[in-house]
C-alpha positions as CSV (number, residue, x, y, z in Angstrom):
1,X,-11.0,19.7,-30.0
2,X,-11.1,18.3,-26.6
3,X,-14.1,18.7,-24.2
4,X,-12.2,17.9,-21.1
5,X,-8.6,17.2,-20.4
6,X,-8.1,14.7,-17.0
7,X,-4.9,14.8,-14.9
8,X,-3.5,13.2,-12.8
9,X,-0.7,14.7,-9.9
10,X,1.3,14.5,-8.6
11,X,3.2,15.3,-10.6
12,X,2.0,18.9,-10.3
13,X,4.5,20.9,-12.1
14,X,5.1,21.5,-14.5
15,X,2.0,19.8,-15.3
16,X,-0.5,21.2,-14.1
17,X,0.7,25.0,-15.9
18,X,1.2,23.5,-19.2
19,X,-2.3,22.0,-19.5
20,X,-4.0,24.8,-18.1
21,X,-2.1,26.8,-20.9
22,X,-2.7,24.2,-23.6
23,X,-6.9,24.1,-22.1
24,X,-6.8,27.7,-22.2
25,X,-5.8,28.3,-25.8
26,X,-7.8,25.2,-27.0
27,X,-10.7,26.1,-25.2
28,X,-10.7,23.1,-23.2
29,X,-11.8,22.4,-19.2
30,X,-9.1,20.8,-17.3
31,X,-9.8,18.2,-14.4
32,X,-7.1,17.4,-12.1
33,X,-7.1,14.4,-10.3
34,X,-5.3,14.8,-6.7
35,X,-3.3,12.3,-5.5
36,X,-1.2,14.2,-3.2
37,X,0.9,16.9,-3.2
38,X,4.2,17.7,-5.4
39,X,5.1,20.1,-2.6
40,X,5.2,17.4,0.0
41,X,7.4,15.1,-1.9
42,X,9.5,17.2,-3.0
43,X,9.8,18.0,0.9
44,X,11.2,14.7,1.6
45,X,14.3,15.4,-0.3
46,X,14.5,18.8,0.2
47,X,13.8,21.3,3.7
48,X,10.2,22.0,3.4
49,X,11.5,25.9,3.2
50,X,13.6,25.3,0.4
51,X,13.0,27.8,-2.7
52,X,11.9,24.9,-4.9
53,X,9.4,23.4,-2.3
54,X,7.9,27.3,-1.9
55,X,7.5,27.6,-6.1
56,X,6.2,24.6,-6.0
57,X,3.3,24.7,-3.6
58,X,2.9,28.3,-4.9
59,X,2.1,26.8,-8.3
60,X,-0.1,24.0,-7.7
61,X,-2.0,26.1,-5.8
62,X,-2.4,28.7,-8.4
63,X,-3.3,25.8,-11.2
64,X,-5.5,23.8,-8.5
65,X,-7.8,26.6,-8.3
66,X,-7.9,27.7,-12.0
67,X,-8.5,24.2,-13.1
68,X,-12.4,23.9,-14.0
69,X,-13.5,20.5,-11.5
70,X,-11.7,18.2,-8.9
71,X,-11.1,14.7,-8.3
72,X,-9.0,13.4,-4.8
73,X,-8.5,10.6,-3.2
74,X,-9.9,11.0,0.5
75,X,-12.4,13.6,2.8
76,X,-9.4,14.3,4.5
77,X,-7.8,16.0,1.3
78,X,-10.7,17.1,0.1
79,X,-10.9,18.9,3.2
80,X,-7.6,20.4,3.7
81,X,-8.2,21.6,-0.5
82,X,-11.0,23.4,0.5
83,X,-9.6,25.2,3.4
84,X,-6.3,26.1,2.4
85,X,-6.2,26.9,-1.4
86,X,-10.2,26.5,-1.8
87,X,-10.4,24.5,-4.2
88,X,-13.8,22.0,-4.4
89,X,-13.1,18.5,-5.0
90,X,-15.5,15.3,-5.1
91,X,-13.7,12.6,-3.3
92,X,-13.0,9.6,-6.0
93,X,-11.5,6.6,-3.9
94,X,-9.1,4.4,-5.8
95,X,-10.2,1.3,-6.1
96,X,-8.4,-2.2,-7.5
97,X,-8.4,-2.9,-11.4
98,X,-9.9,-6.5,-11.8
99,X,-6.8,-8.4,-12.0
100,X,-6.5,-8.2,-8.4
101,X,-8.7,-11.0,-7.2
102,X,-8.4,-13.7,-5.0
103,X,-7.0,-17.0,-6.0
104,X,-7.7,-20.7,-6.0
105,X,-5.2,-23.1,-4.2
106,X,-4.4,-24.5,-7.7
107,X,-3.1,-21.2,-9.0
108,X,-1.2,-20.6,-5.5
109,X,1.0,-23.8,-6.0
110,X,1.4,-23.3,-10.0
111,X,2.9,-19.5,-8.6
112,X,5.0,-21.1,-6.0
113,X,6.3,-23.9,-8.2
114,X,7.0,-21.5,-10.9
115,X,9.0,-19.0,-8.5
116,X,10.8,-21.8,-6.7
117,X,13.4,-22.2,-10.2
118,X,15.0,-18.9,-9.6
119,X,13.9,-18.9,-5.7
120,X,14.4,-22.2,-4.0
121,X,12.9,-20.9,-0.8
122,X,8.9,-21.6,-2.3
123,X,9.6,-25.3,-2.4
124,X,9.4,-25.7,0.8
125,X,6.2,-23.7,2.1
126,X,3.3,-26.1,3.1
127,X,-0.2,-25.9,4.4
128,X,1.7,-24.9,7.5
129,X,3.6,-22.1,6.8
130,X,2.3,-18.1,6.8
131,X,3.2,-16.6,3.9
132,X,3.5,-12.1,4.5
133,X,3.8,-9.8,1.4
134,X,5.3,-6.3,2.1
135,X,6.0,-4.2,-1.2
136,X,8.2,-1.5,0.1
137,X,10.4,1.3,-1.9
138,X,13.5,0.8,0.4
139,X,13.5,4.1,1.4
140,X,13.2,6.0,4.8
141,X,9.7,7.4,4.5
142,X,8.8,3.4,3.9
143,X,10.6,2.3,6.9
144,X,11.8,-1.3,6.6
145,X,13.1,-1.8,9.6
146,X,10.0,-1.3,11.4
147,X,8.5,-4.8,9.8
148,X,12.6,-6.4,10.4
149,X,12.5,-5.4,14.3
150,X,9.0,-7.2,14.9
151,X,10.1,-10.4,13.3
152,X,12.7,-10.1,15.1
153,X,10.6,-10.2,17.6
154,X,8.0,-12.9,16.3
155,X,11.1,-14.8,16.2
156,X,11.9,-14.9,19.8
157,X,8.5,-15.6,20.7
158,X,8.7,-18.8,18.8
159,X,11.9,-19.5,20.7
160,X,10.9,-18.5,24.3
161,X,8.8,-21.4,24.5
162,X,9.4,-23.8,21.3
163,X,7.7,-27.3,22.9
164,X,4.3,-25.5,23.0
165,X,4.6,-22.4,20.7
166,X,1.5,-22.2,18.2
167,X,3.3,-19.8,15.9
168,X,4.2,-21.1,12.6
169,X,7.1,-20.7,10.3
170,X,7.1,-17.4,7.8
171,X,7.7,-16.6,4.3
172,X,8.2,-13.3,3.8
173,X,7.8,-11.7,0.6
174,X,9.1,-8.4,-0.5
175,X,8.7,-6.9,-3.4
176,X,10.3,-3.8,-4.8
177,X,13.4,-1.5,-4.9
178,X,14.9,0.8,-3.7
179,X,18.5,2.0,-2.0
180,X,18.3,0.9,1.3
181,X,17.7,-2.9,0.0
182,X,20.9,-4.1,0.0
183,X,21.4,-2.8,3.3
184,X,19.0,-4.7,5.3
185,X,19.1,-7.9,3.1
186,X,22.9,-7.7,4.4
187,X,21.2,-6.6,8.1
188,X,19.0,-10.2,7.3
189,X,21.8,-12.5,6.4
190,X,23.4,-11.7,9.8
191,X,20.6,-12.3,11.9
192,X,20.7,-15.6,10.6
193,X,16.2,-16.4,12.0
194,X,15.7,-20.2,12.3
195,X,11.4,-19.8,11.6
196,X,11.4,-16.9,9.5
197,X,12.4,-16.4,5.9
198,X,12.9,-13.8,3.7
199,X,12.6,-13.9,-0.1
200,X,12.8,-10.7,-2.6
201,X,11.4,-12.1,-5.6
202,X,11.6,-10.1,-9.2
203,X,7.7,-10.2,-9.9
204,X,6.4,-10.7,-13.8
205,X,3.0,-7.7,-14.1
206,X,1.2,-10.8,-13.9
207,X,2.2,-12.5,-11.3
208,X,2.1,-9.7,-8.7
209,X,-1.7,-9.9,-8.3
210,X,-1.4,-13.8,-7.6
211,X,1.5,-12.8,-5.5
212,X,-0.6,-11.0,-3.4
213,X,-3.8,-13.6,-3.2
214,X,-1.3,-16.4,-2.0
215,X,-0.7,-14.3,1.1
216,X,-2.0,-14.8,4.6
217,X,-1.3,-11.2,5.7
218,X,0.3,-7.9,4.1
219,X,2.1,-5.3,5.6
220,X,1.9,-1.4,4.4
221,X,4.8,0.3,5.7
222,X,3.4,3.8,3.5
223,X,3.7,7.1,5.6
224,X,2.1,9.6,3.4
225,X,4.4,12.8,2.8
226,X,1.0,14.7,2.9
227,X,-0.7,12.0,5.2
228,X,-4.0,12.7,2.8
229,X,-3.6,10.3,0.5
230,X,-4.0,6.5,0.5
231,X,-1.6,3.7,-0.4
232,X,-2.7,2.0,-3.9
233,X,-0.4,-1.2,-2.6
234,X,-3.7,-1.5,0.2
235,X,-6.3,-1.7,-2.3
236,X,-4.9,-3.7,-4.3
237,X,-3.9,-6.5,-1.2
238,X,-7.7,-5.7,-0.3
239,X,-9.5,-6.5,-4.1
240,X,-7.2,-9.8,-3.7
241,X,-9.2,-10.5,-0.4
242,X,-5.9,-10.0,1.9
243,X,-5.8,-8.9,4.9
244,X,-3.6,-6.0,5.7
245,X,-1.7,-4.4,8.9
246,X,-0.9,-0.5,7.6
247,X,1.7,1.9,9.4
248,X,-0.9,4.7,11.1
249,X,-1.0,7.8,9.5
250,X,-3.9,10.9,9.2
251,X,-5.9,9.7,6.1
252,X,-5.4,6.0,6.7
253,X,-8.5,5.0,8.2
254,X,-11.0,6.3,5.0
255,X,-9.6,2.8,3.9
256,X,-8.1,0.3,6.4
257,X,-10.7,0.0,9.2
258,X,-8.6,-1.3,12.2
259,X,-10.6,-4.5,13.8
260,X,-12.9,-4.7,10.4
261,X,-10.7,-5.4,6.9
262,X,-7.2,-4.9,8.9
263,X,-5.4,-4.0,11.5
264,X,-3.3,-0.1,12.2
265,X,0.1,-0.3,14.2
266,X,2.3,2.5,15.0
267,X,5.7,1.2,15.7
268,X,7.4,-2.3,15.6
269,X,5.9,-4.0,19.2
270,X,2.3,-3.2,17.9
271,X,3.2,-5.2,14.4
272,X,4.9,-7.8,15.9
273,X,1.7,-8.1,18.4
274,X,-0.1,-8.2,15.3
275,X,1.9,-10.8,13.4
276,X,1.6,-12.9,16.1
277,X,-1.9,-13.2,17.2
278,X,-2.9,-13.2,13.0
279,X,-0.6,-16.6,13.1
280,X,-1.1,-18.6,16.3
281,X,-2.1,-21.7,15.5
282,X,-2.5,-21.2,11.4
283,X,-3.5,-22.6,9.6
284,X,-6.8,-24.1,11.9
285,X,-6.8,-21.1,13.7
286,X,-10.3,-19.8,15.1
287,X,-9.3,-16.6,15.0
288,X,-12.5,-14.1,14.8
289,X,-10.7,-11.9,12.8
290,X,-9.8,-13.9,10.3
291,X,-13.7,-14.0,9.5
292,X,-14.6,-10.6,9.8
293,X,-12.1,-9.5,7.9
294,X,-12.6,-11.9,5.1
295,X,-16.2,-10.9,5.1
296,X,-15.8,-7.4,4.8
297,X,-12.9,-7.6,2.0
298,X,-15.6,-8.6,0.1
299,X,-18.0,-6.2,0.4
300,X,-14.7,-4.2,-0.5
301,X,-14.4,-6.0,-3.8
302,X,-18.3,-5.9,-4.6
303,X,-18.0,-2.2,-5.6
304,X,-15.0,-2.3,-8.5
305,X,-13.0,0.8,-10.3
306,X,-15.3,1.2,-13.4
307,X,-18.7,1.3,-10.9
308,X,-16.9,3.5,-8.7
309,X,-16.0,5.9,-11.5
310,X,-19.7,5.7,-13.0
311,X,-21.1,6.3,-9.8
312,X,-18.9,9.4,-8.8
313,X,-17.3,11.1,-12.0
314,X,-19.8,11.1,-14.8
């Protein structure tokens, strides 16, 4: 016999009516864990009056407010729970496992050097060169182009005045995939940047994490469907110690604090600005930020998943 049964949706359905079913018969409580919202991803694919979006808001309302306690992961849906379907819920942020951690200069270069036999392009970054992760799911609500158009951008800033630029040279990393990949990795090629490069690397489990502490700067390109939830590719760039510049949405600034740990754009001039001013001169930049944010990342990192759990769910 189970005391408690812990859930975690999306996805909602038909979840959530099975295990209030099974809980029900067994005599067990049934915690769900919100995430976001089937409802509003299903909406992505499908008009958000569809039959099958309807049914399924209609049930995960239903279930959400028979289940017995609540988890979510921002006020902002905690909020919108309470008004709309009134359900209670304790707001339980995500936070990193401990693999994501920053990383020595020694485990940087062994990454680099590994990655360079299938991807040639590592070999050549030095001391000199910014390195920018982006993990995006090639899709239209992750908008890849956005991040394309300002390096694009950073690009002809290096050119308009190339004797006394102070913008280095790029790697960018993308991991991920999705169906719109091969479309701008076509969209790349063509463009043809002299100071910017793009890799897509296939990423080992344990790599990604060191993947991510080797960066200089990442780039969330996550709209929420809901705009309650937050990205989990954020906190894990911020228990690594990076830096990240996050596409604005509602919820977004429960975690990425724009001037503090990061930096919030809204369209493609505002990232490039970004890009630019995070670079100039790297790497013996004085840029302020670069302190302040490394200083608050690890005030981030002091507080890790199992306290965070300890402190808000038991």
């Amino acid at each position: 016999h189970l005391s408690y049964i812990l859930v975690q949706t999306p996805p909602g359905i038909p979840t959530l009516p099975t295990l209030w079913l099974y809980c029900t018969v067994k005599g067990s409580q049934l915690v769900v864990d919100w995430h976001n919202y089937s409802h509003t991803i299903l909406s992505l694919a499908l008009p958000p009056s569809h039959p099958m979006v309807t049914i399924t808001k209609m049930l995960e309302r239903i279930f959400g407010q028979m289940a017995s306690n609540a988890f979510c992961v921002t006020k902002a849906m905690s909020r919108d729970l309470s008004t709309n379907w009134g359900v209670r819920a304790s707001v339980l942020y995500d936070r990193p496992p401990d693999k994501f951690r920053p990383v020595s200069s020694e485990e940087k270069q062994e990454l680099f050097k590994k990655l360079s036999l299938e991807y040639p392009v590592f070999s050549n970054v030095d001391s000199c060169t910014g390195v920018l992760v982006s993990s995006t799911s090639w899709t239209e609500d992750e908008d890849f182009g956005v991040l394309l158009d300002a390096l694009v951008k950073y690009e002809d800033a290096v050119k308009k005045d190339a004797a006394e630029s102070q913008l280095c040279n790029l790697l960018v990393v993308i991991t991920g995939k999705g169906p719109q990949k091969q479309f701008y990795l076509e969209k790349i090629n063509i463009l043809g940047l002299q100071h910017v490069q793009f890799v897509t690397p296939w990423l080992e489990n344990e790599d990604y994490p060191t993947m991510l502490a080797s960066a200089d700067l990442g780039v969330c390109l996550h709209t929420s469907s809901s705009g309650l939830d937050l990205p989990m590719k954020v906190v894990d760039m911020f228990g690594c110690g990076l830096p990240v510049a996050a596409i604005q949405f509602e919820a977004l600034g429960e975690l990425v604090k724009d001037g503090e740990n990061g930096r919030i754009f809204k369209d493609s001039e505002e990232l490039s600005g970004i890009i630019q001013n995070w670079f100039e001169g790297f790497p013996s930049s004085d840029n302020v930020d670069h302190k302040i944010f490394s200083e608050n990342l690890e005030d981030f990192r002091n507080l890790g998943w199992s306290e965070n759990w300890d402190t808000v769910a038991l």
